[in-house]
KOLTOR-881271 format. One line per 5 residues: their letters; for each residue x, y, z of C-alpha. Coordinates in Angstrom, 3 decimals. Example, Ala and Ser with C-alpha at 12.3 -4.5 7.8 and 13.67 -1.06 7.14 Angstrom:
BEGIN
AS) 12.300,-4.500,7.800  13.670,-1.060,7.140
END
This chain:
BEGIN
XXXXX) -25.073,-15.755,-11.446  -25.455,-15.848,-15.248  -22.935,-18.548,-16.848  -20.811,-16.087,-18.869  -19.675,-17.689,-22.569
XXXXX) -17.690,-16.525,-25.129  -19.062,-13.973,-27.256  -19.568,-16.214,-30.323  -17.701,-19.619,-30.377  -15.509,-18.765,-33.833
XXXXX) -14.033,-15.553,-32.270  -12.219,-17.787,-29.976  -8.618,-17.377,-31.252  -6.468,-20.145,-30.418  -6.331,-23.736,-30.726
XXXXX) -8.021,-26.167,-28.040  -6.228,-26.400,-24.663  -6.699,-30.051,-24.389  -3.334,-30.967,-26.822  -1.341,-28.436,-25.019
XXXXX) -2.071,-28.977,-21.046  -2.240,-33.168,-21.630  1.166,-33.162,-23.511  3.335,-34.301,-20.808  0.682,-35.148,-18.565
XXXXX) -2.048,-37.719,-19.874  -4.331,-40.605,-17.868  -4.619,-40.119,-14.323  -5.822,-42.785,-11.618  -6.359,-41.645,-7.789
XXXXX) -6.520,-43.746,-4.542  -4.160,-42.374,-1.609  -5.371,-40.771,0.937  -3.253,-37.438,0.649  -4.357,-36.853,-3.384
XXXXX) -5.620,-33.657,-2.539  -1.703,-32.238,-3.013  -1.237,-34.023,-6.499  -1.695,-31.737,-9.965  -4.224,-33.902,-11.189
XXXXX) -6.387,-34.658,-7.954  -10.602,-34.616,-9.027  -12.239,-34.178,-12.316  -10.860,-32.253,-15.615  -13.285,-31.198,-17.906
XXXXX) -12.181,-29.253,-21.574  -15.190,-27.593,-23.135  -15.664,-27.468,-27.094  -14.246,-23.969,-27.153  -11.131,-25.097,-25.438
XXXXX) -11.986,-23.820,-21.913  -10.815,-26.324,-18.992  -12.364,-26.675,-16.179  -10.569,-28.743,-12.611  -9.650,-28.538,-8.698
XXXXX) -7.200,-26.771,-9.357  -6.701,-24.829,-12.531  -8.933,-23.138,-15.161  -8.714,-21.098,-18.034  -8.442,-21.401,-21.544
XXXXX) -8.481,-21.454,-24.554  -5.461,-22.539,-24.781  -3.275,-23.464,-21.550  0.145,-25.192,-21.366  1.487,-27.871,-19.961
XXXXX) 2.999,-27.704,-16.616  5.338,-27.222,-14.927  5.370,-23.786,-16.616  7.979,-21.192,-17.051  6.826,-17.271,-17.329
XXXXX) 8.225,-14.121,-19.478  7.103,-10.597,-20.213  4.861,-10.102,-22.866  7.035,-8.091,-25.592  4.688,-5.078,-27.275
XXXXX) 3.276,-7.337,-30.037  0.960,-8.913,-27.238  -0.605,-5.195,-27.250  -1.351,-3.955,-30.959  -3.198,-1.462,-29.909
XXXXX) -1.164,0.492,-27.590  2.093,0.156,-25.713  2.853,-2.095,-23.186  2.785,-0.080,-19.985  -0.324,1.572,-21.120
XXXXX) -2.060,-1.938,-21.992  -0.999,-3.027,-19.579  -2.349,-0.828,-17.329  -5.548,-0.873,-18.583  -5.958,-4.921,-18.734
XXXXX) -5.464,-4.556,-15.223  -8.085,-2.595,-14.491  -10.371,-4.947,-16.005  -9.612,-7.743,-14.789  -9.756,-6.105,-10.703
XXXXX) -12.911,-5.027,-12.282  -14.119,-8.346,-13.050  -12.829,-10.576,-10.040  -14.655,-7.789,-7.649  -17.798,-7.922,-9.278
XXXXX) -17.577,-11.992,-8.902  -16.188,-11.665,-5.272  -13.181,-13.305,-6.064  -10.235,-12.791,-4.369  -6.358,-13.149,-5.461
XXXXX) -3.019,-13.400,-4.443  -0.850,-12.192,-8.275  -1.758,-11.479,-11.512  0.366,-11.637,-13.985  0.445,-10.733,-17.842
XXXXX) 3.135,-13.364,-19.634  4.551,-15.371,-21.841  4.014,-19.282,-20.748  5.395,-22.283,-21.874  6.468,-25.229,-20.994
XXXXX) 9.569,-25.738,-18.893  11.376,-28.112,-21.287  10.782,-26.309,-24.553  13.346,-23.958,-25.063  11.983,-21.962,-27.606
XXXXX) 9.692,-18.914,-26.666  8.358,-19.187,-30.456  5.455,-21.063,-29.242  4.836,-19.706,-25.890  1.130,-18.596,-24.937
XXXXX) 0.411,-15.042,-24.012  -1.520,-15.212,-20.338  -3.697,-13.310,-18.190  -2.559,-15.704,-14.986  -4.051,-14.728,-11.868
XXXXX) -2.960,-17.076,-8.878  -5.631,-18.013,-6.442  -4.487,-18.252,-2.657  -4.902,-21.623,-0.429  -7.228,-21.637,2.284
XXXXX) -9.549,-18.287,1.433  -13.361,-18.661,0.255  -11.311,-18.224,-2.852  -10.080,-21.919,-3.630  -10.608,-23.692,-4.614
XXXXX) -14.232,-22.663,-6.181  -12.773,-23.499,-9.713  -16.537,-23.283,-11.050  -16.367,-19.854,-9.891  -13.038,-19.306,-11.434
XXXXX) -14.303,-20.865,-14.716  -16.942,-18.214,-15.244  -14.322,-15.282,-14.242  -12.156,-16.804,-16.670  -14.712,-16.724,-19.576
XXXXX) -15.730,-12.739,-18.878  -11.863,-11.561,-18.550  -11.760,-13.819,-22.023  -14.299,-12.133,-23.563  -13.146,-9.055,-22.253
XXXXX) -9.566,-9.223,-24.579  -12.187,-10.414,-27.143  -13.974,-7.370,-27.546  -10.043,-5.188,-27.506  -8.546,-7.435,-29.786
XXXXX) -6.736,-9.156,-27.032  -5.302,-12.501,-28.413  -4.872,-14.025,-24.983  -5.303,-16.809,-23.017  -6.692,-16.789,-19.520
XXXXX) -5.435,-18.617,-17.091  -6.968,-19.278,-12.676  -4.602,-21.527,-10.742  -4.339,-22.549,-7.115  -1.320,-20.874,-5.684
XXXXX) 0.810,-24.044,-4.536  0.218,-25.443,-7.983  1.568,-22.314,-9.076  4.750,-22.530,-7.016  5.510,-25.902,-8.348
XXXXX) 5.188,-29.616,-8.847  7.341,-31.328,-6.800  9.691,-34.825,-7.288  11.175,-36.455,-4.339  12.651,-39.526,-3.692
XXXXX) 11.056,-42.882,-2.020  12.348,-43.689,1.131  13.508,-47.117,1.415  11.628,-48.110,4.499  8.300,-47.680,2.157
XXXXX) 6.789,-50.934,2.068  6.704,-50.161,-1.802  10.332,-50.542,-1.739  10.557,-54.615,-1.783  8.046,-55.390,-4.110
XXXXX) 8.744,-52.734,-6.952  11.132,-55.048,-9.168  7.944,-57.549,-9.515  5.406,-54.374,-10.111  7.289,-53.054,-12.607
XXXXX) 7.561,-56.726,-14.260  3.883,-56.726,-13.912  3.421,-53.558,-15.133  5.595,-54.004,-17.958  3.698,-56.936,-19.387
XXXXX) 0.926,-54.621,-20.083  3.366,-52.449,-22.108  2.001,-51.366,-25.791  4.512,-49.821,-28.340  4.333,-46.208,-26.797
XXXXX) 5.142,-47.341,-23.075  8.841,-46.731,-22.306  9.545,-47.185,-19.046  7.725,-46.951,-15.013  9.096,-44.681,-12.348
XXXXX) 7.963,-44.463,-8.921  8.005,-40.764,-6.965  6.374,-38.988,-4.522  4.916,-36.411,-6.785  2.598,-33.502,-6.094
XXXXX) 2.370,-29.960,-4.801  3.212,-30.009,-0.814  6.238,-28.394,-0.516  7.026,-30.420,2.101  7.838,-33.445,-0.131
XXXXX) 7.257,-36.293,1.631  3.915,-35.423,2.448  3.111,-35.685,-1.164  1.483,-38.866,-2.506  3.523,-42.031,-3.684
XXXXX) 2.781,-41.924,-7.401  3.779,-45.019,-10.135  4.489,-42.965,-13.443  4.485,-45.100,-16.400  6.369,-42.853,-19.333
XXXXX) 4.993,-43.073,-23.020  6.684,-41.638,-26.177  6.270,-38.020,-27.107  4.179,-38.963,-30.099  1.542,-40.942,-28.024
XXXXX) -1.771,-39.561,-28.200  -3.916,-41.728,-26.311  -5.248,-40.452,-22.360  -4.671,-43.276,-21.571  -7.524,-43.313,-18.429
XXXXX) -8.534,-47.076,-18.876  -4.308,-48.494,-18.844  -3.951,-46.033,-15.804  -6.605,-48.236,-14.206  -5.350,-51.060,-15.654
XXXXX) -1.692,-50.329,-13.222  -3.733,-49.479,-10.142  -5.276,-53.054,-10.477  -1.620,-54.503,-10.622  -0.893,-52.506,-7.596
XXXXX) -3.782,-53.837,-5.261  -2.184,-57.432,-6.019  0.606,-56.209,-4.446  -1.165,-54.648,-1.300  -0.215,-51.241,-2.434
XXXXX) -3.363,-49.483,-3.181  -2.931,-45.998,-1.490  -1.072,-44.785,-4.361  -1.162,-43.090,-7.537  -0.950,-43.643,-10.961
XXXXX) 0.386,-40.807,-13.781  0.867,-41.695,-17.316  3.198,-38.858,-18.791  5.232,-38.127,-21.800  9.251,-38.796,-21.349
XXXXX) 11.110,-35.614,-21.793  13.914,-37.188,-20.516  16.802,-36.333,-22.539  21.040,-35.988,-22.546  22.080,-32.710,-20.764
XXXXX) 24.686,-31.251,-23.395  24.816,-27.244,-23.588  26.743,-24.252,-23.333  27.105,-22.187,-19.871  29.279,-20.042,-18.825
XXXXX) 33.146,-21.511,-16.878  33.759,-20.129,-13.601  37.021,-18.247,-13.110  38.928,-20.223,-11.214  38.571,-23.743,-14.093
XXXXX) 40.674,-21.202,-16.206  43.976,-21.566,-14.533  45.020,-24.603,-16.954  44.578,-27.449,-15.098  42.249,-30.809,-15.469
XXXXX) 39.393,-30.078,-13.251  36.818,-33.184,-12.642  33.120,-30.885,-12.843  34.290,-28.768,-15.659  33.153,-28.509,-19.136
XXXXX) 34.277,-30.467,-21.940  33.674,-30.029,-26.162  34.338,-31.450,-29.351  36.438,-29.658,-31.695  35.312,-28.060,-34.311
XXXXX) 31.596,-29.523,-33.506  28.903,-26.951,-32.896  27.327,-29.525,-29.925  27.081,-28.383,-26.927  29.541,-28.753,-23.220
XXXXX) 29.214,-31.179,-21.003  31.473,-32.282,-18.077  34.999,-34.290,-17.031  33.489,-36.488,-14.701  37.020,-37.823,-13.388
XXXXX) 40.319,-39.535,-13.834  41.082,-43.212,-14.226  44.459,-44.993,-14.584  43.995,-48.406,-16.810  47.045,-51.262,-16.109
XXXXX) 47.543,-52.683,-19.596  49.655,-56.020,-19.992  52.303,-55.718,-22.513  53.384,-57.719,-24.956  56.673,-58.672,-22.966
XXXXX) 54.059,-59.610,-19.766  54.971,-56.179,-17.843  52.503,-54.267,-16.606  52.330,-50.557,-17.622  49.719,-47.784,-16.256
XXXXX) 48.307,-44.535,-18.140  45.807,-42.485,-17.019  42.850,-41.284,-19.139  39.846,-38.939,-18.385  36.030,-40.381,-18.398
XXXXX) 33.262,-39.196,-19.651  29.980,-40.380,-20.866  30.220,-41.487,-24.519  27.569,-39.226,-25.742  29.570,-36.089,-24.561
XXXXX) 32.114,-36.880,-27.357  30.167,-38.385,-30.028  29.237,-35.031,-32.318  25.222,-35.904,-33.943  24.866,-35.282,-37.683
XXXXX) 23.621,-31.890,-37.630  27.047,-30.819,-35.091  29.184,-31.762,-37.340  29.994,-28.629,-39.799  33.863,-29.194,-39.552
XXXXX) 34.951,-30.848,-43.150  36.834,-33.173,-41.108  33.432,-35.015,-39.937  32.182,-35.644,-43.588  34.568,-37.742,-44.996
XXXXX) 33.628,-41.500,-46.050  35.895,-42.899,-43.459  35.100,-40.641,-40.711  31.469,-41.189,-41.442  31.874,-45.097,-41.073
XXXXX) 33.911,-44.863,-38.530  31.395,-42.442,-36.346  27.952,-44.476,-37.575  29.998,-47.960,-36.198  29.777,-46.485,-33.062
XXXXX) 26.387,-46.199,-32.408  26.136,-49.728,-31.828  29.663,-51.091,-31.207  32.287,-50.288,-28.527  35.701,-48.600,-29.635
XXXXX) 38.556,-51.054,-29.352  42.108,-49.465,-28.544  43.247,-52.164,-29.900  41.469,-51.686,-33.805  43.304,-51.369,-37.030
XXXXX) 45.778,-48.344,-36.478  44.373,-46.322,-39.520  40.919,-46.072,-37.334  42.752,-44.692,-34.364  44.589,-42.403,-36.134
XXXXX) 41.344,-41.184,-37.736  39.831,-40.462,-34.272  42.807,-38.657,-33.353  41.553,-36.470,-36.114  38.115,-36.409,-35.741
XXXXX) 36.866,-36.958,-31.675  39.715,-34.685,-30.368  38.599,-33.355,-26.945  38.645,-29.586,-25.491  38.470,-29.240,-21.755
XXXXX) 37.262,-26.199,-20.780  35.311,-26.133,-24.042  35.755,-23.539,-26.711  32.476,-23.038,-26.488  31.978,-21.959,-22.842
XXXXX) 35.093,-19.765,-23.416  33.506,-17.774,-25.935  30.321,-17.758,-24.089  32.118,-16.783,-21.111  34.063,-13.639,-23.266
XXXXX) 31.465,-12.374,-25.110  28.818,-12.686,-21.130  31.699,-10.889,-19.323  32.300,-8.003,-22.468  28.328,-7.125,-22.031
XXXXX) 28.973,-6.943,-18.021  31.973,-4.757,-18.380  29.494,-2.512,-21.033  26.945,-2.545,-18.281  29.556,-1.388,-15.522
XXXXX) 30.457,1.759,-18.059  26.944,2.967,-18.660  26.961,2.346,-14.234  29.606,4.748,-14.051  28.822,7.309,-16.824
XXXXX) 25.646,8.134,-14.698  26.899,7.862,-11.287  29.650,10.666,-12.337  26.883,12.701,-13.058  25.561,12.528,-9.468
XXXXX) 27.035,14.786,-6.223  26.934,13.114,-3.256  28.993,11.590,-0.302  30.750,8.430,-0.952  30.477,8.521,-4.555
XXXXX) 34.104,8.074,-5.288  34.158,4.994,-3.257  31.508,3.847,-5.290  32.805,4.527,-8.595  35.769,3.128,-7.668
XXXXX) 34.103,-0.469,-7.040  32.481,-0.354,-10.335  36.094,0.493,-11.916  37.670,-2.367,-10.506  34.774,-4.731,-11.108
XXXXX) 35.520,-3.805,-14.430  38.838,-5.290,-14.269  37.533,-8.317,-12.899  36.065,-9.422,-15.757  38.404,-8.233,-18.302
XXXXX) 40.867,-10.185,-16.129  38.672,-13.520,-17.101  38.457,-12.379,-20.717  42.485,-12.422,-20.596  42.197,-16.021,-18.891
XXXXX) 39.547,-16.976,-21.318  41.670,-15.841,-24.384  44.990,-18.104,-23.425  42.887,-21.006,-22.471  41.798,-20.649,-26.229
XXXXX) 44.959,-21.632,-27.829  45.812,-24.199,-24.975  42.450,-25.912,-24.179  42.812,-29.451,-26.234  42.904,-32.414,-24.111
XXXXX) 43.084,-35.296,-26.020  41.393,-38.041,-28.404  38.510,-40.703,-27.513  40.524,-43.850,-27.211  37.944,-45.985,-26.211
XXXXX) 34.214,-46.068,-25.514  30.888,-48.213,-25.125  29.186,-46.995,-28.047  26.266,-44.749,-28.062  23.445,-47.605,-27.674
XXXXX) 24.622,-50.928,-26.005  23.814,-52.938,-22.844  25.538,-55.432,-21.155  23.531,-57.894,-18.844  24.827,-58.984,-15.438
XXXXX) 25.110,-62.376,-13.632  21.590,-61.818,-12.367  19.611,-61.227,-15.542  19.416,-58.006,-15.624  20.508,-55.322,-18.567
XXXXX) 22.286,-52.383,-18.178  22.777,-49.666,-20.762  26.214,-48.718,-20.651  27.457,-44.822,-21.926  31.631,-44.339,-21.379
XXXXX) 34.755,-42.955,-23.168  37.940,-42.520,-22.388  40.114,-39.591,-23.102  43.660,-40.760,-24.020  45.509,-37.171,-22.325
XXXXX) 48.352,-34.774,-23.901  51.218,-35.099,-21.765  51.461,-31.005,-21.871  47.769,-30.841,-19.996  49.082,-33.875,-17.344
XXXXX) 52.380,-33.265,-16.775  51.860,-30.357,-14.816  49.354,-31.875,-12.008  51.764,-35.447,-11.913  54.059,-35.965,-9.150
XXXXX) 55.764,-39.244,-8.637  53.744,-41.145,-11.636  50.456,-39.537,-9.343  47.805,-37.447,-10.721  46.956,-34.639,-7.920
XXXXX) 43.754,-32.604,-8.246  41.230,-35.530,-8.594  38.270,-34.632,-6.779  35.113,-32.587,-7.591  35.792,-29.212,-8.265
XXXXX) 34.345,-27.013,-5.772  32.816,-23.839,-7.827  31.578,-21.172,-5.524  30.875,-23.337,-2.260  32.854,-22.060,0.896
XXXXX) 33.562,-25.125,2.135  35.160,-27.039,-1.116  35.238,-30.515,-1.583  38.743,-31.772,-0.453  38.495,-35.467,-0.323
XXXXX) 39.689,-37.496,-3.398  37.727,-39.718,-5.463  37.184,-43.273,-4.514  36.010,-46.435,-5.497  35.273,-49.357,-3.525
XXXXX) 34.559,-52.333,-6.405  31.185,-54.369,-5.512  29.312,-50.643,-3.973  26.112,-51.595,-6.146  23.884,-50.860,-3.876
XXXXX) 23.432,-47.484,-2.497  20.495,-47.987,-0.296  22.257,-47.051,2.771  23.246,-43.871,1.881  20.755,-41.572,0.341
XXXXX) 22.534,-38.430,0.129  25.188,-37.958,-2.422  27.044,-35.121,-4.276  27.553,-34.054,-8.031  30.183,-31.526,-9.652
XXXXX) 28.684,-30.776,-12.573  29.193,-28.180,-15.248  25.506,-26.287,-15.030  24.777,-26.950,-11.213  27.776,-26.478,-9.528
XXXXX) 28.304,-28.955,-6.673  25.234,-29.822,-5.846  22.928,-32.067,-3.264  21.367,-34.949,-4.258  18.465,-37.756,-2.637
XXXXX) 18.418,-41.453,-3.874  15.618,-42.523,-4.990  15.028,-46.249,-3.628  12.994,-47.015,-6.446  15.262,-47.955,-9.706
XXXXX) 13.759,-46.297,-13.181  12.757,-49.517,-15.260  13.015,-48.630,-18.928  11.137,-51.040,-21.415  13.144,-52.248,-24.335
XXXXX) 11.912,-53.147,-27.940  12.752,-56.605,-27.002  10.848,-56.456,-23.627  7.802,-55.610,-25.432  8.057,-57.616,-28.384
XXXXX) 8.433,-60.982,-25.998  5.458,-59.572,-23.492  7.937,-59.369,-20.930  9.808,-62.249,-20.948  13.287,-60.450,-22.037
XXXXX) 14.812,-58.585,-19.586  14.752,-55.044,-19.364  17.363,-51.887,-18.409  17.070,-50.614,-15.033  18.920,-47.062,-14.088
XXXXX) 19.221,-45.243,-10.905  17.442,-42.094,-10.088  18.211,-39.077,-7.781  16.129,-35.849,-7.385  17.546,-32.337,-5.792
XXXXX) 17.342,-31.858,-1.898  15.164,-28.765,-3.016  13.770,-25.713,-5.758  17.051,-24.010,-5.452  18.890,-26.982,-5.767
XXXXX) 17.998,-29.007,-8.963  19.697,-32.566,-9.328  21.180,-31.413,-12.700  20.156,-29.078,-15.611  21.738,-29.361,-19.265
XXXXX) 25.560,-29.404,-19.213  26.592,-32.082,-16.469  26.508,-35.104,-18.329  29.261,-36.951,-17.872  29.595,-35.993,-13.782
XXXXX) 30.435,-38.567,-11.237  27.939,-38.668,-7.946  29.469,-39.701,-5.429  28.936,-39.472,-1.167  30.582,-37.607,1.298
XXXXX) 33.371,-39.768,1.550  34.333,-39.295,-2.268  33.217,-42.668,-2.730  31.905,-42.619,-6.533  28.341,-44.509,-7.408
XXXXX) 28.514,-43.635,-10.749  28.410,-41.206,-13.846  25.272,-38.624,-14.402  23.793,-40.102,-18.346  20.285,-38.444,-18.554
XXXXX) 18.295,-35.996,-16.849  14.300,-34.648,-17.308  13.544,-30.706,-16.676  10.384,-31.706,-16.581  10.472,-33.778,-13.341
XXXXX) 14.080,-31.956,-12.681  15.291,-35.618,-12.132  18.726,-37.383,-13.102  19.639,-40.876,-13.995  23.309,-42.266,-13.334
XXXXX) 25.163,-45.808,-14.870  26.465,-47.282,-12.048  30.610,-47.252,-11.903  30.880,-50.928,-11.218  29.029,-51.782,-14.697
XXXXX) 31.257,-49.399,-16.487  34.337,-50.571,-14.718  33.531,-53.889,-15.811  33.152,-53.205,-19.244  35.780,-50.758,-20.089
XXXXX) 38.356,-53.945,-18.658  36.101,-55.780,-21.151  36.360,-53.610,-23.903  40.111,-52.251,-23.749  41.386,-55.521,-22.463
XXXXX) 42.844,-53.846,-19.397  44.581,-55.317,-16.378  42.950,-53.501,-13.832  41.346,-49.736,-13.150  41.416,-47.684,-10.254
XX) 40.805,-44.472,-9.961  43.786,-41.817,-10.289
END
């Protein structure tokens, strides 16, 4: 078979691939026993036109990172033609070309790809993507695929085609899986000294280690244990020799059958702006539904609960209040969110840049609290999501009148019935825009009365440091009143969203529950994902501080706990449920939801015992329970 190249090396479009499909996945180090089912399993080779060649995936010359996301190609993919028509004809070619090669596959596809955490489509790559099935004469042959590849590419040359093509095993295709460690892994004990280890090897670009089983069985524990060490988004370094480097530390440690991933930390604070489900509209303060900033363009996030604080007075009674928590970076509006007048003030501006590294005293000088009552005053639903949801529900109703001005056109039997469906769907929805409308004038909370600060840590009795990411929302009596009866709040628990079998147990929290290892399934009411299922992972994220790194591990470092989903369909949170309490079962809380990573479509809580302790710290409080 002649090797087929491009046609001449300078017609080739695009960029190299290697940039775009290392970005977020980079060295690579292999030694269990079921590798075969992880992304990276066997050799990757990028040629100097930007072609890439490996087990699993080829194509070029430019691919993205994955996990991918896919959309249509809009008509400016096709210059020369429409869509359907180019379509059409691509198609053709490319059956034309896998039958002359014998080549056999499951999809094709002509899309948009990009990464999954981008979020703009700006940048996306226009594919040919043909997925290869599992367990033909078909795959993998990926030197096979890499000559198809190269005469479909030359192909869209030669029809001024500015594509990419792309050949990829189908369970790649379907997805890159994260699950959680079980704790009877005999990884499990050792991992706070492997991560030590593994930390004193940290250079300026290392962040943090995870551990994961990682890889392409959908059947996730089949997939291979995998130590991910997490570098900066800037690092550009493949890192091949550190990744051997870790797999060295982990034969020390009798743990050799596993592998080691050096990838680029996406992980980042879910804030953004989804729609509210009908029945949060009905006035009330719902733990799981969204929360805003006035007058700040950032984005919603949730109410993870209700707290009532016992604060000594200065006659040595004891008086309670109740407050709403959230995480601190829900109510703290960034510099380019704050378009309100209000935010640009000297003493707004000193007040909001002392609390990225300070807590927020109750307690301060009374001209400060009065300016937050100003400036961090909370909205809960937000304004945001109420306009969202108004302006999603006026394009349904649109939709649902175009529905009906062609069905009234058509004769036939049971028509009426079905015209009548659409009419009062249509009524539905404007019965949520009326909801949405009077939660508009009625939807403001309160003020941040206290908080940690954006960055701080506190350090335990053990050693170790915790980053610690709360506020509390001093509540209007209008919005309380109503859900108080006999100085008790009713309605704290998760709100249930669409599940037919709502939550109904009260939150609860048992001081000293620090370690969740025996329960691994917990729960999560969260703005984006609804209430949703969630796996502990036994393995604690280790992030590495400035300090770690600058001492060569001698300062002690942040650990946070992770979860993953229980599957695809059910993510373990998507942008939007900061701030949400995870909690078991029972309604026993573990803690508050700070960070998540679409990437690895993983979450990371603060545990409710170190923010317990230092909200008492920081407001001077009595006591906290939960209200």
């Amino acid at each position: 078979m002649a090797t087929e190249r491009p046609i001449e090396s300078k017609q080739v479009p695009f960029e190299s691939s290697f940039s775009q499909v290392s970005s977020h996945a980079l060295g690579f180090y292999s030694a269990s026993k079921s590798a075969i089912s992880s992304p990276w399993h066997g050799a990757t080779t990028i040629d100097e036109d930007g072609f890439m060649n490996s087990a699993h995936r080829v194509g070029g010359p430019r691919l993205v990172s994955l996990p991918a996301v896919n959309s249509p190609c809009p008509d400016s993919c096709f210059p020369w033609s429409s869509s359907r028509e180019a379509q059409t004809v691509l198609t053709n070619r490319v059956l034309a070309a896998m039958k002359e090669m014998e080549l056999k596959f499951s999809n094709m596809h002509i899309v948009l790809r990009k990464h999954k955490s981008q979020s703009d489509w700006a940048t996306a790559i226009p594919t040919v993507l043909l997925v290869m099935p599992v367990g033909s004469t078909s795959a993998p042959t990926p030197e096979a695929w890499y000559h198809a590849a190269w005469r479909i590419y030359n192909n869209l040359v030669r029809h001024a085609l500015e594509m990419s093509v792309e050949i990829i095993e189908e369970s790649l295709s379907k997805g890159i899986y994260f699950s959680v460690v079980s704790p009877k892994e005999s990884i499990v004990p050792k991992w706070t000294l492997i991560a030590y280890s593994i930390g004193k090897l940290a250079k300026p670009d290392w962040s943090g280690v995870e551990c994961w089983r990682y890889g392409t069985n959908p059947d996730r524990e089949e997939n291979p244990l995998t130590v991910i060490v997490k570098v900066d988004k800037a690092s550009k370094d493949s890192f091949v020799k550190e990744a051997k480097q870790v797999h060295r530390v982990l034969e020390t440690f009798k743990g050799p059958d596993v592998d080691v991933l050096f990838q680029k930390s996406y992980e980042t604070t879910f804030v953004r702006n989804p729609q509210l489900h009908p029945d949060s509209l009905l006035g009330g303060i719902y733990p799981g539904v969204s929360i805003g900033i006035q007058d700040s363009s950032a984005g919603s996030s949730t109410l993870g609960g209700l707290v009532e604080l016992e604060m000594r007075q200065p006659d040595g009674t004891l008086s309670s209040e109740i407050f709403a928590m959230t995480s601190f970076h829900c109510v703290w509006p960034p510099g380019n969110h704050r378009n309100h007048p209000k935010f640009n003030s000297k003493e707004a501006q000193t007040a909001l840049a002392a609390m990225i590294h300070h807590p927020l005293r109750p307690d301060g000088a009374r001209t400060a609290q009065n300016l937050l009552k100003r400036i961090l005053r909370i909205e809960h639903p937000s304004t945001r999501d109420l306009e969202n949801t108004i302006e999603y529900d006026k394009d349904y109703i649109q939709d649902l009148r175009r529905a009906i001005a062609t069905y009234e056109q058509l004769p036939g039997v049971g028509m009426t019935s079905n015209l009548q469906i659409l009419r009062e769907n249509i009524q539905h929805y404007r019965n949520i825009i009326d909801a949405c409308t009077n939660a508009l004038r009625s939807n403001h909370l309160g003020y941040v009365w206290a908080s940690s600060g954006m960055y701080r840590t506190i350090t335990t009795s053990n050693g170790q440091r915790y980053a610690v990411d709360w506020a509390l929302i001093r509540i209007d009596s209008p919005r309380i009143r109503p859900q108080m009866t006999g100085g008790e709040f009713h309605g704290n628990k998760p709100f249930s969203y669409s599940e037919p079998f709502p939550f109904r147990s009260r939150f609860v929290h048992f001081p000293g529950l620090v370690d969740p290892f025996p329960v691994r399934r917990y729960i999560k009411s969260g703005r984006s994902t609804g209430l949703s299922r969630l796996l502990f992972n036994s393995m604690q994220a280790v992030t590495f501080t400035g300090e770690f790194k600058a001492r060569q591990g001698r300062q002690v470092w942040e650990t946070q706990l992770e979860f993953a989903g229980t599957g695809v369909a059910d993510p373990a949170c998507d942008p939007g449920d900061s701030g949400a309490w995870v909690h078991n079962a029972g309604g026993v809380v573990l803690g508050m939801v700070v960070s998540g990573d679409l990437t690895t479509e993983t979450m990371r809580i603060h545990l409710l015992d170190h923010i317990v302790d230092d909200i008492l710290a920081v407001t001077g409080a009595h006591s906290l329970k939960l209200a």
